[in-house]
Chimera marker file (.cmm) of the C-alpha trace (Angstrom):
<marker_set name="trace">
<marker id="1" x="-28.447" y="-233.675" z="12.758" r="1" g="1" b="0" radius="0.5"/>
<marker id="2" x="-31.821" y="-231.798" z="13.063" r="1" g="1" b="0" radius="0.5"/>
<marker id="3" x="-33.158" y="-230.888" z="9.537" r="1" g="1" b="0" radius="0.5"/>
<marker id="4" x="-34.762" y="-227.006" z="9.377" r="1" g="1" b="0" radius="0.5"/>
<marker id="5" x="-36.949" y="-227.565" z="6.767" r="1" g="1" b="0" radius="0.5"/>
<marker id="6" x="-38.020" y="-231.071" z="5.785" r="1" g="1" b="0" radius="0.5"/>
<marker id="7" x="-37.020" y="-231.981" z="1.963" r="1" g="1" b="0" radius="0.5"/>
<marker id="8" x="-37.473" y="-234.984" z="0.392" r="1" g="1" b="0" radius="0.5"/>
<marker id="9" x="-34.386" y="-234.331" z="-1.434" r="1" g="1" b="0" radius="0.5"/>
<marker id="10" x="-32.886" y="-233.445" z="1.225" r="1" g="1" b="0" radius="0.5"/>
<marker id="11" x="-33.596" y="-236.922" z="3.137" r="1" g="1" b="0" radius="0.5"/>
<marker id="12" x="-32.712" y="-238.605" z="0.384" r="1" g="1" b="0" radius="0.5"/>
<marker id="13" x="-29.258" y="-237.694" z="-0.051" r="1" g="1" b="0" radius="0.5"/>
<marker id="14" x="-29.202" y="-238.287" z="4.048" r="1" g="1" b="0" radius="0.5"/>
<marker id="15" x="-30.157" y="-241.750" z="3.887" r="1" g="1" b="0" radius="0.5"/>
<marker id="16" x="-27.817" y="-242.202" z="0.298" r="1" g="1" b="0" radius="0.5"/>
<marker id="17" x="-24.536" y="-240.721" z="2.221" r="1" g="1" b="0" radius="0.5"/>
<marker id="18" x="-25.250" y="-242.596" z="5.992" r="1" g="1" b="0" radius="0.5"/>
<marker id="19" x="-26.063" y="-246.083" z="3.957" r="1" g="1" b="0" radius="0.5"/>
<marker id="20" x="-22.301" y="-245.868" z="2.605" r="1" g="1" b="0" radius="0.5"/>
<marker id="21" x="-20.732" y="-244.893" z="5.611" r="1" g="1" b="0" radius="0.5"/>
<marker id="22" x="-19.901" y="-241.065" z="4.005" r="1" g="1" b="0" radius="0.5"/>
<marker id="23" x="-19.586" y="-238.139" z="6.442" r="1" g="1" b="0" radius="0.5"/>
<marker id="24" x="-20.324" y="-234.533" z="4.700" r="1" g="1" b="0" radius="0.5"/>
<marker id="25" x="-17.105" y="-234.329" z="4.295" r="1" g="1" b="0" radius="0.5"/>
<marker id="26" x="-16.184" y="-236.730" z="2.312" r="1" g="1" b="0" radius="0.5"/>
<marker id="27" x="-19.682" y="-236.954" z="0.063" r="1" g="1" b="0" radius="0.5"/>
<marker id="28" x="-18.070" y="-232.915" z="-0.747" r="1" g="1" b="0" radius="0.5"/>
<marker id="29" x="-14.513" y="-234.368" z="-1.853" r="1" g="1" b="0" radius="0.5"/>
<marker id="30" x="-16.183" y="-237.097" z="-4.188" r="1" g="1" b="0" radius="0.5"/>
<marker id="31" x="-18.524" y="-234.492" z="-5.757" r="1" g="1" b="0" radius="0.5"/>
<marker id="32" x="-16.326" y="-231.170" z="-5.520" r="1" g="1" b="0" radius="0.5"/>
<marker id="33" x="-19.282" y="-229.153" z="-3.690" r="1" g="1" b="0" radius="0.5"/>
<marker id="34" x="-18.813" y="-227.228" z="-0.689" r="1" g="1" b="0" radius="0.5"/>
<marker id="35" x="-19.247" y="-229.127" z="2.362" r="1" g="1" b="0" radius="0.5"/>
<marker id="36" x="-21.507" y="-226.037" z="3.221" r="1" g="1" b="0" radius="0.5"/>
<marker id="37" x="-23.760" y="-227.081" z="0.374" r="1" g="1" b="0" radius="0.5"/>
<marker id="38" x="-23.933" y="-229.857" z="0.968" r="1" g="1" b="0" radius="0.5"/>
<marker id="39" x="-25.430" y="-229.112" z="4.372" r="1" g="1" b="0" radius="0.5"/>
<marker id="40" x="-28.034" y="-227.025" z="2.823" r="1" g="1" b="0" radius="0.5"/>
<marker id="41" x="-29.418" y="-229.765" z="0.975" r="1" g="1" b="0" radius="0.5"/>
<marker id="42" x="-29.600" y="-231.848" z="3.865" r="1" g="1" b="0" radius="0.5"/>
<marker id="43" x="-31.167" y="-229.238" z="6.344" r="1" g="1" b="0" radius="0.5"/>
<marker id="44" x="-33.635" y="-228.483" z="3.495" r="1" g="1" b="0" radius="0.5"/>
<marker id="45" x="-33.006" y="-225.140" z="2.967" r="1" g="1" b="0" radius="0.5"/>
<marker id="46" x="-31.852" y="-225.765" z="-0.528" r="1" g="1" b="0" radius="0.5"/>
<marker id="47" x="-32.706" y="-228.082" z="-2.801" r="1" g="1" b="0" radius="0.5"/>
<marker id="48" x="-30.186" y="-229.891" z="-5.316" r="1" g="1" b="0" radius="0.5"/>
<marker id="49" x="-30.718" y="-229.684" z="-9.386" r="1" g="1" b="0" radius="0.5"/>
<marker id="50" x="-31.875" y="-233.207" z="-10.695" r="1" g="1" b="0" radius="0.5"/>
<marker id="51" x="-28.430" y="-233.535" z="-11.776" r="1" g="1" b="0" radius="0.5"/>
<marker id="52" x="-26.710" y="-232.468" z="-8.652" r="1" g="1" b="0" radius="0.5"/>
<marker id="53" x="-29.230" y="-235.194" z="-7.040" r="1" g="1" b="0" radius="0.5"/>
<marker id="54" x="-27.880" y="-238.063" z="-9.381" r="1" g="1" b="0" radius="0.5"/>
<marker id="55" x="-24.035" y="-236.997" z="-8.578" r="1" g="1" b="0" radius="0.5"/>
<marker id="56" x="-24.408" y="-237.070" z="-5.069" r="1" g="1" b="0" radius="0.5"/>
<marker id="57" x="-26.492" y="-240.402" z="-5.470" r="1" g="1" b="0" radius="0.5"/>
<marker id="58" x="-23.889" y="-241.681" z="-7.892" r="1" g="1" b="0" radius="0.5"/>
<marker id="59" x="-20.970" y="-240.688" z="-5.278" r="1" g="1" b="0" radius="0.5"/>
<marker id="60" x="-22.975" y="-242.585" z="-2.404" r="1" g="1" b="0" radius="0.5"/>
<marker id="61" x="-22.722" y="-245.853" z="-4.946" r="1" g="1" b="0" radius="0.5"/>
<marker id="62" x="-26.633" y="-245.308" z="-5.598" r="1" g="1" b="0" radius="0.5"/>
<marker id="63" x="-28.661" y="-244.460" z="-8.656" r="1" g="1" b="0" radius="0.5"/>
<marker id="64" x="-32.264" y="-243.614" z="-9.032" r="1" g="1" b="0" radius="0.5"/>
<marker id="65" x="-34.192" y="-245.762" z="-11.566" r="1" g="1" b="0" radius="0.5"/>
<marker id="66" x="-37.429" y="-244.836" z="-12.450" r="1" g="1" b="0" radius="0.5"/>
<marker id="67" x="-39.441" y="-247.929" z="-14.184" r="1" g="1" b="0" radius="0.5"/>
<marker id="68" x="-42.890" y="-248.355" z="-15.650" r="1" g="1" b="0" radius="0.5"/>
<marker id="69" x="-44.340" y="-250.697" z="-12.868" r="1" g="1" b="0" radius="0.5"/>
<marker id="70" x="-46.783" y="-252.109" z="-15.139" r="1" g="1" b="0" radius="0.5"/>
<marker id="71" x="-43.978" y="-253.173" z="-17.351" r="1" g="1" b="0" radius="0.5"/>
<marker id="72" x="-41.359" y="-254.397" z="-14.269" r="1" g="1" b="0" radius="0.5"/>
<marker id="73" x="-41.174" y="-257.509" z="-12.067" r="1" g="1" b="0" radius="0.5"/>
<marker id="74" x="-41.840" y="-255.000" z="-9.558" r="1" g="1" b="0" radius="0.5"/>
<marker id="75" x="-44.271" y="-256.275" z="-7.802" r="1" g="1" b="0" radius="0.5"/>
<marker id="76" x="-44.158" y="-253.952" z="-4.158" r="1" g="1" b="0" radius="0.5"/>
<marker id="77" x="-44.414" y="-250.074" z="-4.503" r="1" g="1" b="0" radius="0.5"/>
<marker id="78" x="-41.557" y="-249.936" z="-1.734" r="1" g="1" b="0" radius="0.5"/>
<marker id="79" x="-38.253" y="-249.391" z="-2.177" r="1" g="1" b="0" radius="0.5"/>
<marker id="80" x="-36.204" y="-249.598" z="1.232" r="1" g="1" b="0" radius="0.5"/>
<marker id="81" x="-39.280" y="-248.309" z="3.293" r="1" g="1" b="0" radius="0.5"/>
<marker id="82" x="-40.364" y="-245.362" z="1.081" r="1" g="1" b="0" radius="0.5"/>
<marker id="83" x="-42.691" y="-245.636" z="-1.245" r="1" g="1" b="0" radius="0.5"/>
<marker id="84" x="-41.520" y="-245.592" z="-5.249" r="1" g="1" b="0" radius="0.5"/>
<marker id="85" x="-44.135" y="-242.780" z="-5.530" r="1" g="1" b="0" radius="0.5"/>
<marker id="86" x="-42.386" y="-240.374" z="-2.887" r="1" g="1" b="0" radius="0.5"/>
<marker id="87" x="-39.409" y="-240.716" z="-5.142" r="1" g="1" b="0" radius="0.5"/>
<marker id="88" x="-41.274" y="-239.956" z="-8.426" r="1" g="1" b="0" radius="0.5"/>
<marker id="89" x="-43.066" y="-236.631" z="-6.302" r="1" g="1" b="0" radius="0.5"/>
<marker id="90" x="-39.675" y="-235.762" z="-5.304" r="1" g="1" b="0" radius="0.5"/>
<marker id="91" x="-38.605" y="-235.066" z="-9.050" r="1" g="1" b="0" radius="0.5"/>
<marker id="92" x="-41.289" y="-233.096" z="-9.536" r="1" g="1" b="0" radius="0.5"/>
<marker id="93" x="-41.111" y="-231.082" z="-6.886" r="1" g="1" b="0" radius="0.5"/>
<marker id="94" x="-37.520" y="-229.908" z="-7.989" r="1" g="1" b="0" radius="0.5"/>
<marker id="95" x="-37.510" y="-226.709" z="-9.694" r="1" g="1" b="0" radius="0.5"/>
<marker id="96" x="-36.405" y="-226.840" z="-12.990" r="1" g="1" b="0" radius="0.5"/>
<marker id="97" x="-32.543" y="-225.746" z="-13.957" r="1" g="1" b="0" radius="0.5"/>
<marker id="98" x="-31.751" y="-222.334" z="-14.728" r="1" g="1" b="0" radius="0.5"/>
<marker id="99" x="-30.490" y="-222.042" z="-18.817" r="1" g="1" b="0" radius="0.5"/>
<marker id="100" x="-26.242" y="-221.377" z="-18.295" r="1" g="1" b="0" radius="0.5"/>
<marker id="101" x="-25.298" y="-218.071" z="-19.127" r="1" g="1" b="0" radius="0.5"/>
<marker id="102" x="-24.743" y="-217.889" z="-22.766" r="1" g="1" b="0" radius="0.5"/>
<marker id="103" x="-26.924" y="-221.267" z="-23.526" r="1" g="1" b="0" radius="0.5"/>
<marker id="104" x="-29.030" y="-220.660" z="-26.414" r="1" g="1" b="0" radius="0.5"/>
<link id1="1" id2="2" r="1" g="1" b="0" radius="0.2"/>
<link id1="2" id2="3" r="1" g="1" b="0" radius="0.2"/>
<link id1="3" id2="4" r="1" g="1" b="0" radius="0.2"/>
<link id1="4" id2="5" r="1" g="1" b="0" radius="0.2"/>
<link id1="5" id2="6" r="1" g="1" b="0" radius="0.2"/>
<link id1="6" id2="7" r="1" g="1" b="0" radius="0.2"/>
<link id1="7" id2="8" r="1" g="1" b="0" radius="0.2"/>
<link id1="8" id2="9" r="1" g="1" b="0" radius="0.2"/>
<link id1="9" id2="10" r="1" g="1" b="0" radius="0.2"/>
<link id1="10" id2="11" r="1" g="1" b="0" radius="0.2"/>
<link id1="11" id2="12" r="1" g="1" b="0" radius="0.2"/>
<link id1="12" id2="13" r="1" g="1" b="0" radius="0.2"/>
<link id1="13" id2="14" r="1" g="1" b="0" radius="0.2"/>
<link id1="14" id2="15" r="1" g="1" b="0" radius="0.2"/>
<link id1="15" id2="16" r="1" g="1" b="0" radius="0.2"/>
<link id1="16" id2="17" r="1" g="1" b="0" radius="0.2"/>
<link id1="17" id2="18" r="1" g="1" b="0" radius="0.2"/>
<link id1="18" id2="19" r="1" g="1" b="0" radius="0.2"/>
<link id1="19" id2="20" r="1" g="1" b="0" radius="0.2"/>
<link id1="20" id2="21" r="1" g="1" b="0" radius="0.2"/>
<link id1="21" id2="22" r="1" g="1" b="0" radius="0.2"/>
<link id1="22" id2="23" r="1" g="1" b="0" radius="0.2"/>
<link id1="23" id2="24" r="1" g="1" b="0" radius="0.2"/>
<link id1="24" id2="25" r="1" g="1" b="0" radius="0.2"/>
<link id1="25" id2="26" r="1" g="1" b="0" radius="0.2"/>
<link id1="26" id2="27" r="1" g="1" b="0" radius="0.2"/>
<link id1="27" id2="28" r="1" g="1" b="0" radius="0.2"/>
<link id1="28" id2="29" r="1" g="1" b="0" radius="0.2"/>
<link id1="29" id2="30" r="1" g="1" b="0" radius="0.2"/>
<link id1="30" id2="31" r="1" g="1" b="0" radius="0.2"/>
<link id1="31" id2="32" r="1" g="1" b="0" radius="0.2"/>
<link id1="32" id2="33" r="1" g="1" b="0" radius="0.2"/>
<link id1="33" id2="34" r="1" g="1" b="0" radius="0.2"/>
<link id1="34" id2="35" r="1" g="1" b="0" radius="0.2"/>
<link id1="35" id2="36" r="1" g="1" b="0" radius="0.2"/>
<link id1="36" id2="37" r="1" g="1" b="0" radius="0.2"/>
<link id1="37" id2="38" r="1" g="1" b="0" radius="0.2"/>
<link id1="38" id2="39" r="1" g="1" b="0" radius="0.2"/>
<link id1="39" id2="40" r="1" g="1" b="0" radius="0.2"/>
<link id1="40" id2="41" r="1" g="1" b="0" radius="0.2"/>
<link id1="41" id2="42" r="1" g="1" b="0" radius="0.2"/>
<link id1="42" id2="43" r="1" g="1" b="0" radius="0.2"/>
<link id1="43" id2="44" r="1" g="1" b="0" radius="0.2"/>
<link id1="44" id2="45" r="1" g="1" b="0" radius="0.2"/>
<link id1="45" id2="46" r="1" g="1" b="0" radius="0.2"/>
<link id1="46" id2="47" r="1" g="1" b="0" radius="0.2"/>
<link id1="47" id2="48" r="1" g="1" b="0" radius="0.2"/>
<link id1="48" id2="49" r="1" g="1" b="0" radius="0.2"/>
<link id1="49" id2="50" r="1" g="1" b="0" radius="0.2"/>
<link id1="50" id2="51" r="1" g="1" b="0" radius="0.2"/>
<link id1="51" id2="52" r="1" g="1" b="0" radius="0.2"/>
<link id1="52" id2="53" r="1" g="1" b="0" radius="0.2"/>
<link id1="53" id2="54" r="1" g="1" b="0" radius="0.2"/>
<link id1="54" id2="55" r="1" g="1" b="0" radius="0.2"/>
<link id1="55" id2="56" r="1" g="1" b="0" radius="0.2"/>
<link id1="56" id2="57" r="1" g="1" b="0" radius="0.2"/>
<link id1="57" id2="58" r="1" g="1" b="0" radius="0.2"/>
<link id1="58" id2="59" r="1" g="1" b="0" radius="0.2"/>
<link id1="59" id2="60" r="1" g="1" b="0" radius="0.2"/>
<link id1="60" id2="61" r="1" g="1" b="0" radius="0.2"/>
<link id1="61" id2="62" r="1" g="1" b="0" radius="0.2"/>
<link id1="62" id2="63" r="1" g="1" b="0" radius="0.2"/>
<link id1="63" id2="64" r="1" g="1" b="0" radius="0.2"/>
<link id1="64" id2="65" r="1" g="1" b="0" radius="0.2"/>
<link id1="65" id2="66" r="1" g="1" b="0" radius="0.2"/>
<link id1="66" id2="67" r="1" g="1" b="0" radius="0.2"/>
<link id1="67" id2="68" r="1" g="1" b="0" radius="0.2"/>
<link id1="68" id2="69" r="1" g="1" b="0" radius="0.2"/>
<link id1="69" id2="70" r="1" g="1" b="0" radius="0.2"/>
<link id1="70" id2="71" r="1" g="1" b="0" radius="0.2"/>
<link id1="71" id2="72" r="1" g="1" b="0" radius="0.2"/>
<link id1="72" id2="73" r="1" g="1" b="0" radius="0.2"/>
<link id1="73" id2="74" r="1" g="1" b="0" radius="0.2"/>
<link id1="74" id2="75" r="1" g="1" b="0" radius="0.2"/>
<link id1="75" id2="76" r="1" g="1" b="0" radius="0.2"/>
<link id1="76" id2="77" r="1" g="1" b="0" radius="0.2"/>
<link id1="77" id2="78" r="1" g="1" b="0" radius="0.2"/>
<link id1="78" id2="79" r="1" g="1" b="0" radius="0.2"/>
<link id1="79" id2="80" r="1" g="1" b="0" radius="0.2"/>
<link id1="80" id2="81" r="1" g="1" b="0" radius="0.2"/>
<link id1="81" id2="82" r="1" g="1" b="0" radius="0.2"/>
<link id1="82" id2="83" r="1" g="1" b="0" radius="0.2"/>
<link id1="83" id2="84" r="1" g="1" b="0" radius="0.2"/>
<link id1="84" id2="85" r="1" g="1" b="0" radius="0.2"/>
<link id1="85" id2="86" r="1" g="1" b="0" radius="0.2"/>
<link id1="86" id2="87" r="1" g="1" b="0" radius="0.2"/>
<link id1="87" id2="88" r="1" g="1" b="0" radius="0.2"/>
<link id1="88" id2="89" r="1" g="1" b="0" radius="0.2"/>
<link id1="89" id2="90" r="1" g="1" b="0" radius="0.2"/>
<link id1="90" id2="91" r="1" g="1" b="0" radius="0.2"/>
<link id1="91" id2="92" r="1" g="1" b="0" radius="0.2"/>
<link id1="92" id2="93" r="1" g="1" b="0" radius="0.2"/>
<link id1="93" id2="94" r="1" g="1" b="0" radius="0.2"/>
<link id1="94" id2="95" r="1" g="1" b="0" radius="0.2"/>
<link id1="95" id2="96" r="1" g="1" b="0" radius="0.2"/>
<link id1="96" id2="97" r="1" g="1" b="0" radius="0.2"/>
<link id1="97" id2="98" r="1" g="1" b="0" radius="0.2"/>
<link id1="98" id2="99" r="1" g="1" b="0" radius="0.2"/>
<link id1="99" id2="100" r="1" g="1" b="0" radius="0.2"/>
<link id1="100" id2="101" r="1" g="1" b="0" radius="0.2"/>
<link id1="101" id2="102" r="1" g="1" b="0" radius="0.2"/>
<link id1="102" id2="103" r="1" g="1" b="0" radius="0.2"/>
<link id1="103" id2="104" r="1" g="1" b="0" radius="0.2"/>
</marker_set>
């Protein structure tokens, strides 16, 4: 697959979906969104709320911990090859959630 527009959310759901085996397809029946969205977020040309991130994660069997590293027994900034730090930019980069219609 050749991604437009490089997203580290993007590659993260990617590497999430291939490491259990999921094809677009199915990572859309387990979370109910459009295989076409899905697609989007991959090619980087849209990028997932935080919560969208954590249900696709969550449907790929992973989960995204974020931990004090001064406090943790974790001793090695790397996490599978990318670096803890990537993940903690890539939440900030997100843009923050649009308020629901009617929310208060």
């Amino acid at each position: 697959m050749r991604v437009k527009n490089y997203s580290p959310a993007g590659h993260l759901i990617i590497r999430a979906r291939k490491a259990a085996g999921m094809t677009q397809r199915q990572l859309s029946t387990a979370t109910g969104l459009a295989p076409s969205r899905i697609s989007e977020y991959e090619n980087g040309s849209r990028d997932p709320t935080v919560n969208t991130l954590l249900k696709l994660l969550a449907a790929t069997g992973h989960t995204v911990t974020l931990a004090d590293m001064a406090d943790s027994n974790f001793p090695n900034p790397y996490v599978n090859n990318v670096r803890l730090l990537d993940l903690l930019d890539l939440v900030d980069a997100l843009p923050p959630s649009r308020p629901r219609r009617g929310a208060a």
